[in-house]
VODREN-155373 format. One line per 10 residues: number of its first residue (from 0); their letters; for each residue x, y, z of C-alpha. Coordinates in pm, 1 decimal. Layout:
BEGIN
NUM	A	X/Y/Z; ...;
REM end
This chain:
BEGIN
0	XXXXXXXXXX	0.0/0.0/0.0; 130.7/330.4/-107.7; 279.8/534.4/212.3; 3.3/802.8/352.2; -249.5/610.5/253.0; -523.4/463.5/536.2; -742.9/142.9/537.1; -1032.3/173.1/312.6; -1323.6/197.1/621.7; -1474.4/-164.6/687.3;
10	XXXXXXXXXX	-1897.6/-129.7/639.6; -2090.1/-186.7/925.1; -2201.4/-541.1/946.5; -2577.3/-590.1/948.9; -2729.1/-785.5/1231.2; -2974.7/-1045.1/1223.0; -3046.7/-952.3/1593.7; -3233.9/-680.8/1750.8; -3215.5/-548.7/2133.2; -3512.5/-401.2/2213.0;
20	XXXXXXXXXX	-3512.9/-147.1/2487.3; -3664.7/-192.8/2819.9; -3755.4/127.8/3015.3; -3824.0/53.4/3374.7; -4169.1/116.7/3488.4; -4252.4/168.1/3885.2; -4370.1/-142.5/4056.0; -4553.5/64.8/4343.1; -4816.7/211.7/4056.7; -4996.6/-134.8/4071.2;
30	XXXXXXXXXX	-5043.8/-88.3/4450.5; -5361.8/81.3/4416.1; -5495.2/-195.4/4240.0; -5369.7/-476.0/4382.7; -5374.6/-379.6/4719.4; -5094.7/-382.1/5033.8; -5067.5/-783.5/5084.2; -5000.1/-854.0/4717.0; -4783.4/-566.2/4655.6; -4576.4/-683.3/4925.9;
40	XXXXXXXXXX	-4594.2/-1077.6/4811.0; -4474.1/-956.8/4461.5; -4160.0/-719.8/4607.3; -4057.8/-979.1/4867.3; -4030.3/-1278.5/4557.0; -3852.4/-1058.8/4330.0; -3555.5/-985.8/4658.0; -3603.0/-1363.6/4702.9; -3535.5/-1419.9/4333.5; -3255.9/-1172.4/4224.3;
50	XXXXXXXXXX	-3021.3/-1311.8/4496.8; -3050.8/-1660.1/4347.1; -2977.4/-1554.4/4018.3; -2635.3/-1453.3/4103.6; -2555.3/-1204.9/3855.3; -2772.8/-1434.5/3570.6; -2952.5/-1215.0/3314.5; -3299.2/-1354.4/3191.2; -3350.7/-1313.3/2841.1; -3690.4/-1280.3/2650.2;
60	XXXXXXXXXX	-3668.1/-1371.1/2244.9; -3938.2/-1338.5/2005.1; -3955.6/-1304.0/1667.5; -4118.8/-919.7/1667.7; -4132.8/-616.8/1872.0; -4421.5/-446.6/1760.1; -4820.9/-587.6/1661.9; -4950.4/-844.6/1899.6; -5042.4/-915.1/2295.5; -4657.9/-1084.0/2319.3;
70	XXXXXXXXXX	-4467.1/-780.6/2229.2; -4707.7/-569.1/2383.2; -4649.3/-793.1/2713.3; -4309.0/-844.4/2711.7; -4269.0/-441.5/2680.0; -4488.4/-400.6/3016.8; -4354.6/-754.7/3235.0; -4001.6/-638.1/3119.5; -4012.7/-298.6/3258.6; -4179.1/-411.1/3618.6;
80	XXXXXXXXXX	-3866.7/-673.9/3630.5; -3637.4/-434.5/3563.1; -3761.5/-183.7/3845.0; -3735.4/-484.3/4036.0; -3398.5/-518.3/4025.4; -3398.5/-801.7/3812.3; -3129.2/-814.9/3537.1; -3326.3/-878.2/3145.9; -3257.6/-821.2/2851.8; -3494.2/-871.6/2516.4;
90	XXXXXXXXXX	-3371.0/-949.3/2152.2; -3591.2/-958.6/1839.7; -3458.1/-1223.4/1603.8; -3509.5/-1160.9/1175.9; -3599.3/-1411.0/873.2; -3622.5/-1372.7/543.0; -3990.0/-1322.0/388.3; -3993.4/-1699.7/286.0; -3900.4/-1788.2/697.6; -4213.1/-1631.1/814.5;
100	XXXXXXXXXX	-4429.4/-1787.6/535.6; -4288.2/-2128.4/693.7; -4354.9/-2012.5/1047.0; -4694.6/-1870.3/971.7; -4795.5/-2180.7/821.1; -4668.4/-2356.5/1155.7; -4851.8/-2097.9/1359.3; -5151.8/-2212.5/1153.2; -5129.6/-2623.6/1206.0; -5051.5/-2573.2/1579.5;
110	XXXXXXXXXX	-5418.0/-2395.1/1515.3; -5557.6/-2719.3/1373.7; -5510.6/-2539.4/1001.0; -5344.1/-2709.5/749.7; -5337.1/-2465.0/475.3; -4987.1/-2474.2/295.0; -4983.0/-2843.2/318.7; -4734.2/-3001.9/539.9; -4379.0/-2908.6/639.8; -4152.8/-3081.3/410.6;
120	XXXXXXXXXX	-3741.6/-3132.1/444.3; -3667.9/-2821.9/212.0; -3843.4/-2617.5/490.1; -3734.6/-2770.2/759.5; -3355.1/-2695.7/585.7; -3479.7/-2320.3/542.6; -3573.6/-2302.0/933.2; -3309.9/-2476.7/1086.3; -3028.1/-2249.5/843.9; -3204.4/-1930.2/947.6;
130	XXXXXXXXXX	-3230.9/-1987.6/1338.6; -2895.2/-2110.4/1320.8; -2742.0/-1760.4/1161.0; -2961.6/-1552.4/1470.0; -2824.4/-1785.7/1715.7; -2466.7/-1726.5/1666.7; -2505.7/-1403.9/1738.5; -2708.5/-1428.8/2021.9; -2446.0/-1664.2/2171.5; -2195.0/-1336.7/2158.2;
140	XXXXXXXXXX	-2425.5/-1179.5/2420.5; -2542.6/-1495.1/2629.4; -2369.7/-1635.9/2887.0; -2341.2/-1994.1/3044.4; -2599.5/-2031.4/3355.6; -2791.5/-1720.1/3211.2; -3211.0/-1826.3/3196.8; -3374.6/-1805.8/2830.8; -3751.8/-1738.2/2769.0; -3814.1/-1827.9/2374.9;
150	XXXXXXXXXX	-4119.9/-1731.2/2266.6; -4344.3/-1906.9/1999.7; -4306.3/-2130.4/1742.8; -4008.3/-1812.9/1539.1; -3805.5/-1915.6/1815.8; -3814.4/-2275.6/1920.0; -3508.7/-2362.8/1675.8; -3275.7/-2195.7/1895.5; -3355.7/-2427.0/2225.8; -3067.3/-2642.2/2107.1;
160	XXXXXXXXXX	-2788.6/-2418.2/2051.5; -2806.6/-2195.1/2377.3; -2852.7/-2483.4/2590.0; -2555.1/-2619.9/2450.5; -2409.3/-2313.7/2565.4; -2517.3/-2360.3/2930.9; -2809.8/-2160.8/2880.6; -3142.0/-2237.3/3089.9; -3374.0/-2226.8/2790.4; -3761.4/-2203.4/2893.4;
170	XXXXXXXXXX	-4036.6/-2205.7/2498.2; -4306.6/-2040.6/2559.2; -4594.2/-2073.6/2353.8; -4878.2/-1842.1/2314.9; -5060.8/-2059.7/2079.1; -5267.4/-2380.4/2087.5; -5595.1/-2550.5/2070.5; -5765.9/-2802.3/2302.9; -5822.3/-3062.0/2044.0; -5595.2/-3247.6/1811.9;
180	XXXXXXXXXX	-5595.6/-3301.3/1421.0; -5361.2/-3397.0/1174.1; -5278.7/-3060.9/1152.7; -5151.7/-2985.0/1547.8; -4951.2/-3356.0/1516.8; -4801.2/-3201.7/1229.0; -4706.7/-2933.9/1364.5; -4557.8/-3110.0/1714.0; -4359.8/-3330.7/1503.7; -4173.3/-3047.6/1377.3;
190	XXXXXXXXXX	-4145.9/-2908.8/1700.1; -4036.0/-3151.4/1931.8; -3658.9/-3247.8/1800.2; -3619.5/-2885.1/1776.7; -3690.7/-2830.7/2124.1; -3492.8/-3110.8/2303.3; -3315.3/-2876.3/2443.9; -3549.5/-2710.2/2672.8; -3544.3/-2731.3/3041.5; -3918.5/-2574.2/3067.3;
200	XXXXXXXXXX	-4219.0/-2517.6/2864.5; -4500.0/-2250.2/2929.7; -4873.8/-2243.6/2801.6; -5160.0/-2007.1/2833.6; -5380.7/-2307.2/2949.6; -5331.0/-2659.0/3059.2; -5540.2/-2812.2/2793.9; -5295.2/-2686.0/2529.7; -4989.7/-2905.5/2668.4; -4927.7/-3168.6/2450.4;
210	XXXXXXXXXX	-4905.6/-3565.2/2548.3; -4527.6/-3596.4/2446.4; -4454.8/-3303.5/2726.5; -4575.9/-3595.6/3024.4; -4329.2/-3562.7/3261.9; -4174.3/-3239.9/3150.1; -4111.5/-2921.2/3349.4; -4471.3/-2739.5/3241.1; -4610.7/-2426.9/3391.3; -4966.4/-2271.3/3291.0;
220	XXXXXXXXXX	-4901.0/-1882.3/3274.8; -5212.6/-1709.7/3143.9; -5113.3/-1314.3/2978.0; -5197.2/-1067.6/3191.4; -5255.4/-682.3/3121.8; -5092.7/-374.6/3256.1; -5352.5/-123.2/3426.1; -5137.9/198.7/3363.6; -5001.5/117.0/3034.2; -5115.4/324.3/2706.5;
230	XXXXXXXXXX	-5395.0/57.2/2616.2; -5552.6/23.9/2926.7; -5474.0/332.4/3156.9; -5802.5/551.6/3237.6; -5880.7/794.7/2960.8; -6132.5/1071.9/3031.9; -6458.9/1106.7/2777.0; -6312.9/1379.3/2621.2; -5986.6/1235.6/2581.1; -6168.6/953.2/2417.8;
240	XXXXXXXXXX	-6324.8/1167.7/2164.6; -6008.7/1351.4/2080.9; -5837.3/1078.4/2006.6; -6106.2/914.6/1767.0; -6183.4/1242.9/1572.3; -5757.1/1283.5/1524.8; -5705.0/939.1/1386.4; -6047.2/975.6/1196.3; -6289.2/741.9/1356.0; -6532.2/1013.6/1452.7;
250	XXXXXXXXXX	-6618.5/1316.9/1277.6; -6624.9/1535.4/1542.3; -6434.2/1548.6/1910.6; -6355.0/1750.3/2192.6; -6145.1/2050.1/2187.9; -5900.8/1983.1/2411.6; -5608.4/1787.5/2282.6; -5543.5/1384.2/2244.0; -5356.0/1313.0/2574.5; -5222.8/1006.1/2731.1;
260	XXXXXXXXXX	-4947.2/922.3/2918.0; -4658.5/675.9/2768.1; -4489.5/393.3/2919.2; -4208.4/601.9/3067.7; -4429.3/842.9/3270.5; -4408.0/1102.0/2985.7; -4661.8/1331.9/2832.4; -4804.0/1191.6/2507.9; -5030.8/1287.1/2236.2; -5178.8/1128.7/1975.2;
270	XXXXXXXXXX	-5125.2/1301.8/1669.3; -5112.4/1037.7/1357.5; -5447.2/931.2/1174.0; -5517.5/603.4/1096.9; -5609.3/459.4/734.7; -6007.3/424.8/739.2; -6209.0/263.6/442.5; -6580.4/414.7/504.9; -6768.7/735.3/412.8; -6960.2/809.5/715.7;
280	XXXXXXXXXX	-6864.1/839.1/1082.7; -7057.3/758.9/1364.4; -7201.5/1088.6/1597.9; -7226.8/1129.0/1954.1; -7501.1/914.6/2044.3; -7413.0/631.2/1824.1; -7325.0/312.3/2016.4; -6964.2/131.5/1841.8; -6931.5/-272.4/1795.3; -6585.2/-301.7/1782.3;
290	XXXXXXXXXX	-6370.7/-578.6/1772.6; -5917.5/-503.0/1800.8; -5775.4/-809.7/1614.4; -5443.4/-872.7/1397.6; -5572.4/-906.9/1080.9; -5553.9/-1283.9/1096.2; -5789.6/-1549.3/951.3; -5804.6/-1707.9/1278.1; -5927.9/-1388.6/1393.3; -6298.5/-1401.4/1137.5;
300	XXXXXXXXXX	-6304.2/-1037.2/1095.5; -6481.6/-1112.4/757.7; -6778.5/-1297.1/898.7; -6786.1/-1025.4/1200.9; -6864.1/-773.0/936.9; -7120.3/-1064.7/765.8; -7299.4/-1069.9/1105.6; -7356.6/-744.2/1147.1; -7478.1/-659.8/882.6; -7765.3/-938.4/852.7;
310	XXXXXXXXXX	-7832.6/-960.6/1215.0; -7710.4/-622.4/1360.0; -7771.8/-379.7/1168.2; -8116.9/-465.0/1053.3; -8216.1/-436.8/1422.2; -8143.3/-94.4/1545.3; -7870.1/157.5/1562.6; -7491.8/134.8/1609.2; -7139.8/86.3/1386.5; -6920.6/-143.3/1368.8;
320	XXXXXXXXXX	-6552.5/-96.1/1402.8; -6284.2/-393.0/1265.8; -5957.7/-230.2/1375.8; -5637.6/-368.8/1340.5; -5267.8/-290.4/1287.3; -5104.5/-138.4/958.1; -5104.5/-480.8/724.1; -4727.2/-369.7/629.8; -4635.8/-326.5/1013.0; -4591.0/-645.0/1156.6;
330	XXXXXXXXXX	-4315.8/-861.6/1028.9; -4362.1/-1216.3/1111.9; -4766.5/-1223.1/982.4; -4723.5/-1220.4/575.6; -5103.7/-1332.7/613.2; -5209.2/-987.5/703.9; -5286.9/-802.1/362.8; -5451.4/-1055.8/225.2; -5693.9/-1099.3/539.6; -5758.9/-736.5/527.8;
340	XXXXXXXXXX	-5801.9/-748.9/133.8; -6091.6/-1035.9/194.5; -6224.6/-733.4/434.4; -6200.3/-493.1/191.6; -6372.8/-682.1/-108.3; -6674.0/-826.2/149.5; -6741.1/-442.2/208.4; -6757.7/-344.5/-110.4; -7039.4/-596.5/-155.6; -7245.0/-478.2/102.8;
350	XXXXXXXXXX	-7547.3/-269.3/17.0; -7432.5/61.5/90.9; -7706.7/130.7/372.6; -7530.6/-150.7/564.0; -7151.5/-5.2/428.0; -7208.2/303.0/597.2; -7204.6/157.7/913.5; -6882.0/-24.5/912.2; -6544.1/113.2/930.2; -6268.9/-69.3/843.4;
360	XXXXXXXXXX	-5926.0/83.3/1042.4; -5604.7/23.0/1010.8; -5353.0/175.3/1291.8; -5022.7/286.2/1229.8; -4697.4/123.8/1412.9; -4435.7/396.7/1415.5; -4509.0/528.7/1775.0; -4581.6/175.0/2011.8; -4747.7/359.8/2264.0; -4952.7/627.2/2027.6;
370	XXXXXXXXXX	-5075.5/322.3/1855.7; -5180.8/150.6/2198.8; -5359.4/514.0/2297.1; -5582.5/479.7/2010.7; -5696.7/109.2/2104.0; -5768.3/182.3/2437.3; -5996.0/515.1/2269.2; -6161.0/245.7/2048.6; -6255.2/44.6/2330.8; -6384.0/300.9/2593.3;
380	XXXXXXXXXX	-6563.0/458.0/2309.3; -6766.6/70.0/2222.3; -7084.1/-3.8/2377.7; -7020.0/-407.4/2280.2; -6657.6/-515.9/2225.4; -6661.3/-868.2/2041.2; -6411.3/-1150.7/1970.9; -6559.6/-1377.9/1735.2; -6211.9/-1580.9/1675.1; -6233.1/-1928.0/1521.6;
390	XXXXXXXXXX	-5907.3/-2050.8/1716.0; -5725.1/-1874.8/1998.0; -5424.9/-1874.0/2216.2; -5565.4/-1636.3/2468.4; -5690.3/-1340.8/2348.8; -5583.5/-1100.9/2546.3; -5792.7/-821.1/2375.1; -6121.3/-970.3/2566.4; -5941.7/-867.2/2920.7; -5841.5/-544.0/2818.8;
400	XXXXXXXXXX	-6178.4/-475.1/2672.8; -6354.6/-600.2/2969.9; -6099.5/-383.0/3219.0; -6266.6/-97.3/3073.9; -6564.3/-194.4/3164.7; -6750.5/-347.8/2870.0; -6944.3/-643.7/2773.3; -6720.3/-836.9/2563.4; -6897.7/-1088.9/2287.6; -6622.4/-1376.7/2241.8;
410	XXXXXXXXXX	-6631.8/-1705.4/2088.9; -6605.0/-2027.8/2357.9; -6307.8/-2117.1/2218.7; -5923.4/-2130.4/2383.1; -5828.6/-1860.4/2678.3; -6145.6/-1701.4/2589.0; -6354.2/-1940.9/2764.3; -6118.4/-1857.2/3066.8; -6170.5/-1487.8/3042.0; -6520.4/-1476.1/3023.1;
420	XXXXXXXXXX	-6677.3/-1596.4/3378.2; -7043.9/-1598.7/3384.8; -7207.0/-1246.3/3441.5; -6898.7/-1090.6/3279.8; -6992.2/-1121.2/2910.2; -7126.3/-1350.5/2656.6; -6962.4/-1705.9/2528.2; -7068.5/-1820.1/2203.1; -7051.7/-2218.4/2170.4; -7037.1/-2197.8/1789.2;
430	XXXXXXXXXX	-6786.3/-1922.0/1665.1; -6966.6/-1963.3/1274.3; -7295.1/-1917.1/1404.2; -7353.4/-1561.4/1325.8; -7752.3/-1548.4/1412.1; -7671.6/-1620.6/1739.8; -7399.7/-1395.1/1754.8; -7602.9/-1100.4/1606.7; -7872.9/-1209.0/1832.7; -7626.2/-1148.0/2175.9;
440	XXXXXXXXXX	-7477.5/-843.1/2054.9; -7814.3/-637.1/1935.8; -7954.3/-753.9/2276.5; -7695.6/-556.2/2485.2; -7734.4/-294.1/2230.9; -8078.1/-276.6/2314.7; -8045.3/-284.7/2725.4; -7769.0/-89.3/2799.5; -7890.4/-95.1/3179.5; -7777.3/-500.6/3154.2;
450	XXXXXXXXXX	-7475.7/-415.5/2957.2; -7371.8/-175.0/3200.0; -7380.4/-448.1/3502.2; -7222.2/-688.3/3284.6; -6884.6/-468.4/3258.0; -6893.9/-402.6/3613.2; -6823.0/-744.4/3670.8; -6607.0/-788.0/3374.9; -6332.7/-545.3/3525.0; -6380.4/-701.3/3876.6;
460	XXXXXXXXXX	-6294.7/-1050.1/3736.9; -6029.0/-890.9/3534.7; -5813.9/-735.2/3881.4; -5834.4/-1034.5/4052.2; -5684.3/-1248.4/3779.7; -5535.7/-1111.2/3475.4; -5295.2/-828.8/3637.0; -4919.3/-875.8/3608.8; -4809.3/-945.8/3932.7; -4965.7/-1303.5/3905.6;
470	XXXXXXXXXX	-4785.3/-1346.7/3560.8; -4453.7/-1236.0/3687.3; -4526.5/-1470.8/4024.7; -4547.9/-1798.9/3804.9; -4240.3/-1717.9/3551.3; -4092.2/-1665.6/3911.5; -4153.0/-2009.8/3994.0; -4076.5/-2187.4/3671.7; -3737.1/-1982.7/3670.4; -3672.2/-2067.6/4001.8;
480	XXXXX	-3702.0/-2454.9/3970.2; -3494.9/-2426.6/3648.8; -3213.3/-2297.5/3870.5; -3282.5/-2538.3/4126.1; -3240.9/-2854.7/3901.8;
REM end
């Protein structure tokens, strides 16, 4: 090299993983709502469990930050551990479009779907090459002894390699049905070599654990919600009109601006509109439907809208609302668009005295906690929320709707069933049986006296067991026995 001349500068390299920041959020906020005794119970574990962890970090993976109850958890549990005291740390592993095609399609069978066909060698080749690549790098950052939570199916690939690292590796899965097909043994099969490595396994409900897992080290952690965070935190009437007439819901608001407070403590406002298909807007007086899904087959937004508008609408006033997430904002569900499309072309088809009552809504992703704002508006603002799901893991959108106080309509299928306790909202046995589901929603509608008592109880059943101190008590003791053994 020619003297005075310098290195040509090296590029950065581009990582396949992605730390996700944790900001801490106070522990003593809950105390309010859970009261002195389990305040205290929660505080004295977490001493308990940070001096047996001996300077071990606990690590959450998952295969997106953004969209979905499991980022949306992991962002809240996170920050309570780590005001705690508790060293963790969260990464966000990538794929190529074609990995989350495979994964999606594994999400689906583990759902009793076997669209896509079955899993053949080619993918398994493609999954196994691209969780290897992710785990290399997470193995720069994880140490031997350290205690590894992998969520979902994205993820289970990497059980091998960190505990062959002396990692404590825990899969978590959010997912399942309680029946089986050839469809869920499909999926297993794949599963199960992958996660040999595993020293734990976590469900949302007992009936989802499969037979091979006899035996295992098994814990049933339901989700829970967060009381203060964006999504559920108390929002005043007006606030709740502000923020529907800036992202375009209603057509008119209050004057004052769209406030909230963020996860951090800080001032927030809402000031990004969503993407809307539908010409009119409901008014003051006019009573919302709405139903917060991904847009996800699983989810039957289609055949919500098909209900209401030949069992609902017919019946009396009100507008339904199918609001979801920005189709190109969540990375690891390709299914999406195509589920919203479906949406799209069923309500075109409607007459358009029945179109003008349904508003399809898409919510931007840029800001986490702007986008959380405007569910938690949607949801104070609904006289009936519904989740009319075909399949679910849990559902989490049925306890946050019902911790604001609202009847929730939900199929009687998965962690719904769990959620709903009689007097707190309606169970449908048959998730495709849209008279009946009409039929329960136009009847609160119609008595908003009985709807009113209804979410009363809803967001007592809610406190006493879907807040995060019980969640954070039972990874406590599944963490804790991992250590031990």
């Amino acid at each position: 090299m020619p003297a005075g001349r310098s290195l040509p500068t090296v590029a950065r390299v581009e990582s396949l993983v992605t730390a996700v920041r944790l900001t801490s959020r106070p522990v003593s906020q809950l105390e309010p709502v859970l009261g002195s005794q389990r305040q205290a119970r929660l505080r004295a574990t977490a001493a308990s469990f940070r001096s047996q962890l001996a300077g071990r970090t606990v690590w959450n993976i998952s295969s997106t930050a953004v969209g979905g109850g499991v980022a949306e958890m992991l962002q809240v549990l996170g920050g309570y551990v780590r005001d705690l005291g508790i060293p963790i740390q969260w990464r966000v592993i990538s794929g190529d479009a074609e990995f989350f095609v495979l994964t999606k399609r594994l999400h689906n069978q583990l759902h009793g779907l076997a669209a896509g066909g079955p899993l053949g060698r080619a993918d398994a080749a493609l999954y196994d090459r691209m969780l290897a690549a992710n785990a290399l790098e997470l193995l720069d950052e994880v140490r031997a002894g350290d205690l590894v939570l992998l969520h979902d199916p994205q993820t289970a690939g990497l059980a091998g390699p960190l505990a062959a690292a002396g990692a404590q590796v825990a899969w978590r899965s959010h997912i399942g049905v309680d029946w089986e097909n050839a469809a869920t043994a499909a999926g297993w099969e794949f599963l199960r070599p992958r996660l040999a490595g595993a020293a734990g396994f976590v469900f949302s409900r007992r009936e989802y654990v499969p037979a091979w897992l006899a035996g295992q080290r098994v814990a049933v952690i339901p989700p829970s919600i967060d009381p203060f965070s964006p999504k559920n935190q108390h929002l005043q009437h007006d606030v709740v009109a502000a923020i529907l007439a800036r992202i375009g819901v209603l057509a008119d608001g209050a004057a004052g601006p769209a406030r909230f407070t963020r996860r951090d403590g800080s001032a927030g406002t809402v000031t990004s509109q969503a993407a809307i298909t539908g010409d009119s807007r409901p008014g003051p007086d006019d009573p919302l439907v709405v139903q917060v899904s991904r847009w996800d087959g699983l989810k039957d937004m289609p055949a919500v809208m098909t209900g209401f508008a030949d069992w609902i609408a017919p019946g009396g006033p009100g507008y339904l609302v199918l609001a979801g997430p920005a189709v190109t904002g969540v990375s690891d569900d390709p299914e999406g668009a195509a589920v919203f499309g479906d949406c799209l072309l069923r309500w075109h088809a409607l007459p358009a005295r029945v179109r003008d009552r349904i508003l399809l809504v898409t919510l931007p992703l840029a800001d986490a906690d702007e986008n959380a704002a405007m569910v938690n508006a949607l949801q104070r603002r609904a006289a009936v929320i519904v989740q009319k799901s075909l399949a679910e893991g849990f559902g989490l959108t049925v306890a946050e709707g019902m911790w604001k106080g609202r009847p929730v309509v939900g199929s009687a299928v998965g962690g719904i069933i769990d959620q709903i306790a009689p007097g707190t909202g309606i169970l449908l046995p048959d998730p495709q049986d849209l008279h009946a589901f009409g039929t329960a929603v136009r009847d609160l509608l119609d008595d908003p006296g009985e709807a009113a008592t209804m979410g009363r109880a809803a967001q007592a059943y809610v406190g006493e067991h879907y807040i995060g101190d019980l969640h954070l008590l039972r990874y406590e003791r599944l963490l804790r026995s991992m250590l031990a053994a």
